[in-house]
Backbone as CSV, one residue per row, in Angstrom:
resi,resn,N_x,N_y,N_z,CA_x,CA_y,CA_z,C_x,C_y,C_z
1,UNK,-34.732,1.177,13.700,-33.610,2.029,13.316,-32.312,1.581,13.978
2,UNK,-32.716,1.234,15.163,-31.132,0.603,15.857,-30.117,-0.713,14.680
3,UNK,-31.202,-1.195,14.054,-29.971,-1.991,13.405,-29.849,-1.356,12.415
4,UNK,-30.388,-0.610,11.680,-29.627,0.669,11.165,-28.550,0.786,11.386
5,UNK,-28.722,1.923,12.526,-27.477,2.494,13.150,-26.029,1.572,13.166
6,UNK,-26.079,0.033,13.508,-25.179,-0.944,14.127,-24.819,-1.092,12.729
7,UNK,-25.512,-1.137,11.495,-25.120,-1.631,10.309,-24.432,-0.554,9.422
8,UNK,-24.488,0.754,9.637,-23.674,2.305,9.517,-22.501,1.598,10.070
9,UNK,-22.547,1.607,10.961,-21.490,1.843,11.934,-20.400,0.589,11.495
10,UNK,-21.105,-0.693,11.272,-20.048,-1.804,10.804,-19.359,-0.918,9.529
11,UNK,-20.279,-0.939,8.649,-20.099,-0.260,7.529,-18.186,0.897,7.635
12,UNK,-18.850,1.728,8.321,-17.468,2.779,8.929,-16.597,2.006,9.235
13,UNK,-16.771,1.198,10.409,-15.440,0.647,10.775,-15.055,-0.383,9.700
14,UNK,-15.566,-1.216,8.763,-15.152,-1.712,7.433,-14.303,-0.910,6.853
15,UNK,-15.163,0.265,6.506,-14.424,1.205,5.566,-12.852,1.632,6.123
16,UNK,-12.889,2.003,7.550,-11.238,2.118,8.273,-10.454,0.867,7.828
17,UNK,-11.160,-0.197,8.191,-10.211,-1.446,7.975,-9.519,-1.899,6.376
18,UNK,-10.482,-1.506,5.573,-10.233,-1.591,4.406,-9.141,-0.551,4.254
19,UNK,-9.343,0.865,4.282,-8.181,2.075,4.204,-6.933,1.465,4.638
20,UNK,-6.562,0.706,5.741,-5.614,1.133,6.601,-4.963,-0.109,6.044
21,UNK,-5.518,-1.205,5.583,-5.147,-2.432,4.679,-4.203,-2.072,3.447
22,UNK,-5.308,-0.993,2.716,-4.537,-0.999,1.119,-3.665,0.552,1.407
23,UNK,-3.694,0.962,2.415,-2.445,2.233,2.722,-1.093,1.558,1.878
24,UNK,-0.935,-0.092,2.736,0.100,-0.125,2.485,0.384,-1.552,0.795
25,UNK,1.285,-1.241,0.254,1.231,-2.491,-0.754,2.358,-3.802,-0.013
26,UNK,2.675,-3.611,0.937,2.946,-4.585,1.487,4.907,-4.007,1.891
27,UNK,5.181,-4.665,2.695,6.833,-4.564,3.689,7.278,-5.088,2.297
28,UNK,8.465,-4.800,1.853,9.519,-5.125,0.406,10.934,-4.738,0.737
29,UNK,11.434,-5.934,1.262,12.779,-5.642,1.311,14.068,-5.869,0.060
30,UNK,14.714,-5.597,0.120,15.149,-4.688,-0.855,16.842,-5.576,-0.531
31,UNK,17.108,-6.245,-1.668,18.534,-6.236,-1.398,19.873,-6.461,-2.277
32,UNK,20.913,-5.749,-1.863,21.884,-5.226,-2.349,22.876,-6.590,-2.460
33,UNK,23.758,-6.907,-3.734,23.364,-6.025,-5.326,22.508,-6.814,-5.776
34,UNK,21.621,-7.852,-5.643,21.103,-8.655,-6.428,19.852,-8.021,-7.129
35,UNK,19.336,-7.361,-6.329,17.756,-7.094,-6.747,17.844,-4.986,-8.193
36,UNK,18.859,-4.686,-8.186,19.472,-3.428,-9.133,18.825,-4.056,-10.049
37,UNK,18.552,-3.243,-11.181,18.433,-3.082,-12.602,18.732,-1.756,-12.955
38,UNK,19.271,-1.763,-14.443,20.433,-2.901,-14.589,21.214,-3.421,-13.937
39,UNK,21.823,-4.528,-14.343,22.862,-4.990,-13.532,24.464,-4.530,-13.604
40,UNK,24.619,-3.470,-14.335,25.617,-3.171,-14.783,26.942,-2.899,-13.422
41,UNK,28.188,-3.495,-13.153,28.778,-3.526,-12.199,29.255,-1.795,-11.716
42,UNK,29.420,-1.135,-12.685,29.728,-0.031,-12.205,28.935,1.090,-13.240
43,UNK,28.290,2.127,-12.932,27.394,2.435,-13.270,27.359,4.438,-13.125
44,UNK,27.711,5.323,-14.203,27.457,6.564,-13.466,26.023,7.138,-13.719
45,UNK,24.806,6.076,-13.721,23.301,6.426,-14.590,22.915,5.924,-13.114
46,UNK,21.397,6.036,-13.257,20.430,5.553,-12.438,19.952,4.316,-13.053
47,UNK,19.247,3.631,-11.924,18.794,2.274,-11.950,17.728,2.142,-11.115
48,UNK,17.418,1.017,-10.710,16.147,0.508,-9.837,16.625,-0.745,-8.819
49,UNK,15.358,-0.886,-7.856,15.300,-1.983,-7.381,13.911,-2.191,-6.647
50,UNK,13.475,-3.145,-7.359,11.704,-3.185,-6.822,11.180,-1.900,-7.021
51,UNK,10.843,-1.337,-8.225,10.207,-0.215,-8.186,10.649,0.947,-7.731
52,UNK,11.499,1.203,-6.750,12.169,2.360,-6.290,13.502,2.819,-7.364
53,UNK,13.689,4.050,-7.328,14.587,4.687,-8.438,15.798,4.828,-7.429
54,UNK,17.060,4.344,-7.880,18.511,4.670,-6.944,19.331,5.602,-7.847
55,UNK,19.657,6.447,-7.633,20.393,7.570,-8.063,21.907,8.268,-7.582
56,UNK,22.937,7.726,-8.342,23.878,8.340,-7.262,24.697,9.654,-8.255
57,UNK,25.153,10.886,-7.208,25.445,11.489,-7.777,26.634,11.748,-8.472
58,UNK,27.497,10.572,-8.476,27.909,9.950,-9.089,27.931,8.952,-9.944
59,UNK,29.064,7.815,-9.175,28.827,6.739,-9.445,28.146,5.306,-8.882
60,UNK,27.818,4.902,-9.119,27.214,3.381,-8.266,28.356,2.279,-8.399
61,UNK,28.467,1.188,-7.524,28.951,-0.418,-8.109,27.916,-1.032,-6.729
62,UNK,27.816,-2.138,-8.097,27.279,-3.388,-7.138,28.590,-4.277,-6.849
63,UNK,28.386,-5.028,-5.538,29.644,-5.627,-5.457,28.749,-7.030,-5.263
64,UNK,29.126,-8.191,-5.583,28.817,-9.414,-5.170,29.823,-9.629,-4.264
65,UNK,29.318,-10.863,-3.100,30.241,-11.036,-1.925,31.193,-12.178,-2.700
66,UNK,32.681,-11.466,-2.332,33.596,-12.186,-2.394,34.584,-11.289,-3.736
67,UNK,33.702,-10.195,-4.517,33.976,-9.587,-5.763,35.172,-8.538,-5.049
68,UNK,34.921,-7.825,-3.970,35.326,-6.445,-3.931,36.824,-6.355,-3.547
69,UNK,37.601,-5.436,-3.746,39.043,-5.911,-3.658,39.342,-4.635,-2.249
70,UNK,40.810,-4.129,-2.379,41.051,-3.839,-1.330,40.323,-2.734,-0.777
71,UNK,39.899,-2.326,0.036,39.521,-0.580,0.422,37.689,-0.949,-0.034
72,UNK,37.430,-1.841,-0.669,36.070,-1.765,-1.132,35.236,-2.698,-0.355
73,UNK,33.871,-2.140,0.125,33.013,-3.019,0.466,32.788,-4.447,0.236
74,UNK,32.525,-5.335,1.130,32.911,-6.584,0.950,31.548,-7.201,0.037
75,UNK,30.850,-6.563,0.475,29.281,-6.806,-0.683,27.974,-5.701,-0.633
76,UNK,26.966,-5.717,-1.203,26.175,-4.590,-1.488,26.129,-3.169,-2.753
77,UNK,25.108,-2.464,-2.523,25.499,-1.049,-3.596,26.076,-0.349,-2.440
78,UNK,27.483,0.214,-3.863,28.224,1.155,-2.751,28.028,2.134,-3.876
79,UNK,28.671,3.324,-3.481,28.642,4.784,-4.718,29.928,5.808,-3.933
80,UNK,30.560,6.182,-4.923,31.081,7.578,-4.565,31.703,8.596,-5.504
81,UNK,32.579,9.334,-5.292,32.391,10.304,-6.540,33.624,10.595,-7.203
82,UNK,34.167,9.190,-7.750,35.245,8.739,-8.758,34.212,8.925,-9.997
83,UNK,35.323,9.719,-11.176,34.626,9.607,-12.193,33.604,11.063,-12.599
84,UNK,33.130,10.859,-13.917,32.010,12.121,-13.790,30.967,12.074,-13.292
85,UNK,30.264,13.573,-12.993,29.028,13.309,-11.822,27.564,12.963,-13.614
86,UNK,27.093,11.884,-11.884,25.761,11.739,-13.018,24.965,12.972,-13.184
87,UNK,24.536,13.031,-14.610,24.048,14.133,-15.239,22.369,14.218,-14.698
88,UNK,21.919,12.824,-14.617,20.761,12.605,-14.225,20.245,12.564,-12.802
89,UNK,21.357,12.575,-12.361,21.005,12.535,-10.451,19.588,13.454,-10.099
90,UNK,18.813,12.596,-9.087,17.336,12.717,-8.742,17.418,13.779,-7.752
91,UNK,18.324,13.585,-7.133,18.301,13.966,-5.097,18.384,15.782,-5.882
92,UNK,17.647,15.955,-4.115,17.231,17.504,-4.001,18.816,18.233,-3.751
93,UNK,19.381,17.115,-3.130,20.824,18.084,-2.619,21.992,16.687,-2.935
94,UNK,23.073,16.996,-2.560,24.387,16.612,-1.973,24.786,16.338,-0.664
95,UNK,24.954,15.072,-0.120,25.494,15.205,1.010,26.987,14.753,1.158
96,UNK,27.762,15.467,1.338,29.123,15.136,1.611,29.438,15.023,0.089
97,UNK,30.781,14.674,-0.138,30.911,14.355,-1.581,30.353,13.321,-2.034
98,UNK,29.950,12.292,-1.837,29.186,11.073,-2.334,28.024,10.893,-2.151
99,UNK,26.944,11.047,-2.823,25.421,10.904,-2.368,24.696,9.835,-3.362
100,UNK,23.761,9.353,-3.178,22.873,8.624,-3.472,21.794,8.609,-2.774
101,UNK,20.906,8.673,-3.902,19.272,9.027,-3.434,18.406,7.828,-3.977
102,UNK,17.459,7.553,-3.260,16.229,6.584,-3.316,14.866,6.977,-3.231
103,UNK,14.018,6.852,-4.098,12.803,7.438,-4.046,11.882,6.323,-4.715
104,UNK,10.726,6.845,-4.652,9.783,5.854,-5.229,8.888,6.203,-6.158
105,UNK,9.197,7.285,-7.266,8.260,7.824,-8.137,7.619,8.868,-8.048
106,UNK,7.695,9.473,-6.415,6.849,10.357,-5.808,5.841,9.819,-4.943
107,UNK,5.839,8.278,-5.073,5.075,8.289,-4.258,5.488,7.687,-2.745
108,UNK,4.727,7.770,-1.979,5.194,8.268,-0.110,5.469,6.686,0.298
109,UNK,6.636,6.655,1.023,6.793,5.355,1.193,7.495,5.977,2.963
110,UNK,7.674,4.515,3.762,8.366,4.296,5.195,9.709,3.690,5.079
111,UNK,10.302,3.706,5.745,11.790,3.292,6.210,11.663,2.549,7.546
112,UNK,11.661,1.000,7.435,11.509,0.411,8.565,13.181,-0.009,8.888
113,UNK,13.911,-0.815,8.059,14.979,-0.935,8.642,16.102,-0.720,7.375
114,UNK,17.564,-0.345,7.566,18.310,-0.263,6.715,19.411,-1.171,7.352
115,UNK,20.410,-1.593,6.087,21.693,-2.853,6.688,22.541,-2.260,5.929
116,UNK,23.835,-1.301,6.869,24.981,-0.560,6.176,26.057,-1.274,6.021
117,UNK,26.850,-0.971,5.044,28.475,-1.974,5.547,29.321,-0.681,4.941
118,UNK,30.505,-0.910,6.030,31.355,-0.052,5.712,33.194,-0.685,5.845
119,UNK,33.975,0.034,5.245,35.430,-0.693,5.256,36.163,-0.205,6.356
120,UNK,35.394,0.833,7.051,36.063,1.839,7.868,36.455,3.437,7.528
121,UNK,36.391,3.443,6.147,36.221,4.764,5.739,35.504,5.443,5.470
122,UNK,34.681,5.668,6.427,33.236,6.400,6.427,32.613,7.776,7.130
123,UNK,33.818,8.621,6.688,33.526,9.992,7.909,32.028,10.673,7.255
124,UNK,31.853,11.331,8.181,30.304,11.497,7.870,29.251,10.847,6.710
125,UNK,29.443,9.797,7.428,28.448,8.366,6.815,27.317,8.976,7.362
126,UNK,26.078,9.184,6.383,24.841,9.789,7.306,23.624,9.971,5.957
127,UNK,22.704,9.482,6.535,21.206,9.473,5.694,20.266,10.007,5.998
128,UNK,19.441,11.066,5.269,18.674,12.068,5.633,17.170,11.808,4.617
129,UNK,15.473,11.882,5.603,14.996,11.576,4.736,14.173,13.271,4.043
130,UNK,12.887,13.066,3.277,12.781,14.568,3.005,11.716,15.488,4.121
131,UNK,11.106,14.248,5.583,10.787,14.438,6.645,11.621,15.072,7.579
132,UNK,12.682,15.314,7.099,13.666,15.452,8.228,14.650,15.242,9.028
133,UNK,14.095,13.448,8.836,14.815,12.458,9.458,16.683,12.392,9.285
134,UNK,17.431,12.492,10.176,18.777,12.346,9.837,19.450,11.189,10.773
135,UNK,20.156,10.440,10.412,20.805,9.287,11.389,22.098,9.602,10.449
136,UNK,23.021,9.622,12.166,24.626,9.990,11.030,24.933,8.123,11.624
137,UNK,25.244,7.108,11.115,25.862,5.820,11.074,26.940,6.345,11.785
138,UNK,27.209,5.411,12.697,28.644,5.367,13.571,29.586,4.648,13.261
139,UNK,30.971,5.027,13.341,32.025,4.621,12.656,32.039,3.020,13.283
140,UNK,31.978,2.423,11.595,32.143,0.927,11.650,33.234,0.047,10.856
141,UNK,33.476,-1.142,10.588,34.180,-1.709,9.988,32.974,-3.419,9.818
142,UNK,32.413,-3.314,9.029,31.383,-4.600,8.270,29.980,-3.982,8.471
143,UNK,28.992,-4.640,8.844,27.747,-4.364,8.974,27.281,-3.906,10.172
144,UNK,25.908,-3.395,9.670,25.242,-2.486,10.874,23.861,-2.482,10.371
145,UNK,22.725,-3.385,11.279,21.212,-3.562,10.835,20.683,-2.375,11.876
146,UNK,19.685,-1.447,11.037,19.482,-0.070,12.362,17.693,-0.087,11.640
147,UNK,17.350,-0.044,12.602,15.386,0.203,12.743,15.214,1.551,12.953
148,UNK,14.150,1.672,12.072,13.955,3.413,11.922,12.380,3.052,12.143
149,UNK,11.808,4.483,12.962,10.436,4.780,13.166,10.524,6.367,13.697
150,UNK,9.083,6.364,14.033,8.795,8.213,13.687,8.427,9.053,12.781
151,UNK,7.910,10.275,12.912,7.692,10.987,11.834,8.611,11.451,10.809
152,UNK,9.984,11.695,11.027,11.134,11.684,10.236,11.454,10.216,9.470
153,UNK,10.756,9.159,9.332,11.005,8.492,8.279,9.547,7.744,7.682
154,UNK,8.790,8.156,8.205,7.542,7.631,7.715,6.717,8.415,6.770
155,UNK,5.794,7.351,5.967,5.221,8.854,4.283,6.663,9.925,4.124
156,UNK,7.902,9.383,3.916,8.376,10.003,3.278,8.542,9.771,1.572
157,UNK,9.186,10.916,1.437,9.427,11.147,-0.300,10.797,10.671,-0.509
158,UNK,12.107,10.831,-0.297,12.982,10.536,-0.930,14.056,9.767,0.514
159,UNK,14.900,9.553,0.437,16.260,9.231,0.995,17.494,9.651,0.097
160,UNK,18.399,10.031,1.069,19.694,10.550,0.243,20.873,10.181,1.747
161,UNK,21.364,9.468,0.929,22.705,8.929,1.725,24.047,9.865,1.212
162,UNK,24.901,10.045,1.751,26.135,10.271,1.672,27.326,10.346,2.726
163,UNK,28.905,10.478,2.328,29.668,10.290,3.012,30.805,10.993,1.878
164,UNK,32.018,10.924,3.301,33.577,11.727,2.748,34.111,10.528,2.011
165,UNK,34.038,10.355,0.732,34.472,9.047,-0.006,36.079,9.249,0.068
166,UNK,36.703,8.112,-0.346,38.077,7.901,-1.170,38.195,7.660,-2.204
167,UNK,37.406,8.051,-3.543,37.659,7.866,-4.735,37.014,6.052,-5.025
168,UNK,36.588,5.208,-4.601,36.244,3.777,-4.120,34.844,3.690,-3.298
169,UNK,34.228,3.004,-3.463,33.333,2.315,-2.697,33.469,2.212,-1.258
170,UNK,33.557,2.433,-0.508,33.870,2.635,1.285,32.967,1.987,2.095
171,UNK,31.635,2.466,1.885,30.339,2.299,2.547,29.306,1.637,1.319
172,UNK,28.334,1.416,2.033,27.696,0.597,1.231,25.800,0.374,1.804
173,UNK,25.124,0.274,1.241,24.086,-1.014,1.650,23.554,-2.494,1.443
174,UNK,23.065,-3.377,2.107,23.322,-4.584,1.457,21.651,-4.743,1.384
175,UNK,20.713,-4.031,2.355,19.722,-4.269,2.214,18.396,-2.942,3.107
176,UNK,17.458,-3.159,2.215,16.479,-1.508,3.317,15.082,-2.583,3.116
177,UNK,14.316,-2.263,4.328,13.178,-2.600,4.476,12.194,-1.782,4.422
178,UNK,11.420,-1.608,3.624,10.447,-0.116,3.293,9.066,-1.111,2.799
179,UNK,8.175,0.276,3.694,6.595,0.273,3.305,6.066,0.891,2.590
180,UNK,5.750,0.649,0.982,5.353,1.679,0.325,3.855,2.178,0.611
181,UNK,3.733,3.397,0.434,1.931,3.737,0.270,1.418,3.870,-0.569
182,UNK,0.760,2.425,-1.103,-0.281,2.588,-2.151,-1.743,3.749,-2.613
183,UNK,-1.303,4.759,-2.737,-2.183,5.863,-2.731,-3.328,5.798,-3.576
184,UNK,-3.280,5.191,-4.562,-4.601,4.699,-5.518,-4.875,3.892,-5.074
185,UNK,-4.570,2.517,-4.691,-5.602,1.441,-4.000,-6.143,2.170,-3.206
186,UNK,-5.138,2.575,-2.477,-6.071,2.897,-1.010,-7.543,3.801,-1.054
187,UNK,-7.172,5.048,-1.804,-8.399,5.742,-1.905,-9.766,5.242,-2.698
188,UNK,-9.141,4.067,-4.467,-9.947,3.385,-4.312,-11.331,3.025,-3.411
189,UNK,-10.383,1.783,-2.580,-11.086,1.001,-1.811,-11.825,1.491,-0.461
190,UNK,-11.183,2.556,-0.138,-11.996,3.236,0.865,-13.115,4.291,0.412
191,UNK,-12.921,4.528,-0.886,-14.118,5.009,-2.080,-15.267,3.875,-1.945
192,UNK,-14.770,2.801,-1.786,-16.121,1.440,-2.431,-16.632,1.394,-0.673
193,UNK,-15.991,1.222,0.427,-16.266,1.539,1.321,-17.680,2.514,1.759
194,UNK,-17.160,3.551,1.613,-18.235,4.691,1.547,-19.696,4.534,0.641
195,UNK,-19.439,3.992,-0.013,-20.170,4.266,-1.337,-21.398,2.833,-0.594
196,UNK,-20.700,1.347,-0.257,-21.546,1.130,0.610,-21.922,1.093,2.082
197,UNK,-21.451,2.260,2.386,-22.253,3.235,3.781,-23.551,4.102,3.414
198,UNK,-23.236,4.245,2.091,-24.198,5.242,1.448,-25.702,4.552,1.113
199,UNK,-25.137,2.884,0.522,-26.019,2.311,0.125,-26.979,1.568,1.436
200,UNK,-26.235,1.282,2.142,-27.276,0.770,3.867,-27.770,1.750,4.546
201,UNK,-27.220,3.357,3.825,-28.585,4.361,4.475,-29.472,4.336,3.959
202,UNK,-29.353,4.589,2.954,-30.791,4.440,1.413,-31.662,3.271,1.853
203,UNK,-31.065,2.466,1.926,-32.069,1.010,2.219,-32.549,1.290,3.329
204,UNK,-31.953,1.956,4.493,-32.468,2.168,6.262,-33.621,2.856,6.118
205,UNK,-33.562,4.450,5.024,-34.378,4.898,4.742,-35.490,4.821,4.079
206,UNK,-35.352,3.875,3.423,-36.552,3.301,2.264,-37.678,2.618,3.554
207,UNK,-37.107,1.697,4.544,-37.573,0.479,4.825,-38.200,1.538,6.582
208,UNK,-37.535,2.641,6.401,-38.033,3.508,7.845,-39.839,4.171,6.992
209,UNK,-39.410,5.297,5.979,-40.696,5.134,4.637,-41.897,3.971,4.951
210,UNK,-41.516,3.052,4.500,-42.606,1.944,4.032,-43.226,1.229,5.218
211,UNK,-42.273,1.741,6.637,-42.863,1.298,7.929,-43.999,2.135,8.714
212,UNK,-43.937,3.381,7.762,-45.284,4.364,8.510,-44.642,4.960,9.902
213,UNK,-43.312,4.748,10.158,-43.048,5.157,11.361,-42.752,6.635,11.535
């Protein structure tokens, strides 16, 4: 029975290793404006990038570096709330007058790192996730790479950025590093897992049976 037991037990810790593997579909960084669909330069609809839905409650522009003129981000998606508000906007709320929200379908994703740029006009520049998580960005003029961890940005559901716009693009992102959670693989495969834990008891038991023990 002891190698039984040792062969359960691989079995389990397989099955963890496998779970904790397909949790994630892999780190996908994300970057601004190249990776949008559509590509449309200025935009008051929603779009994408790698699977995630970007939503502003306004307007969006992508800027290519070298595109953006005065007062505007020098590159990245910027958004603010020139123009009419999008009809379709995702986000649960508003932050400040300019918001834009990022989500992933519903399904639970991490926030490992985000890369802001701003022109300097960025009063309450600040991103909130639906964990809780809030980081207000400190007044800048170009870029700012910031690492996020904790329960306020991890298995979260959405992100929603906003700030006190000027009618223009101000602030911006050029790039976010996120872990999505593959919730069907994962349970999948930690399903097939189990299933053979189930099958090396049956056999333990058959072969304990046929030993007269």
């Amino acid at each position: 029975m002891t190698s039984i037991v040792k062969l359960a037990c691989a079995a389990v810790a397989a099955a963890g290793i496998v779970w904790s593997a397909a949790a994630s579909a892999g780190v996908i960084t994300i970057n601004f404006p190249q990776d949008v669909t559509p590509g449309t330069l200025v935009s008051h609809g929603n779009a994408s990038a790698d699977g995630f839905q970007i939503s502003p409650s306004a307007e969006y522009s992508l800027v290519a570096p070298g595109s953006g003129g005065h007062g505007i981000i020098t590159s990245g998606l910027g958004w603010d709330s020139q123009g009419p508000v999008n009809p379709g906007y995702l986000g649960p709320m508003k932050l400040s007058t300019a918001s834009l929200y990022v989500g992933y379908n519903g399904s639970p994703f991490s926030v490992m790192n985000l890369t802001f740029v701003s022109t300097g006009l960025d009063a309450a520049f600040e991103v909130m996730s639906s964990n809780g998580g809030v980081y207000k960005v400190p007044h800048m003029t170009g870029t700012s790479d910031v690492s996020f961890s904790g329960a306020g940005w991890t298995d979260i559901d959405w992100l929603i950025f906003g700030y006190f716009d000027a009618g223009v693009p101000t602030v911006g992102l050029q790039s976010m590093v996120i872990d999505p959670v593959d919730e069907p693989a994962a349970i999948a495969l930690f399903a097939a897992g189990l299933l053979a834990l189930f099958g090396l008891r049956r056999a333990g038991a058959s072969r304990f049976v046929r030993s007269g023990v």
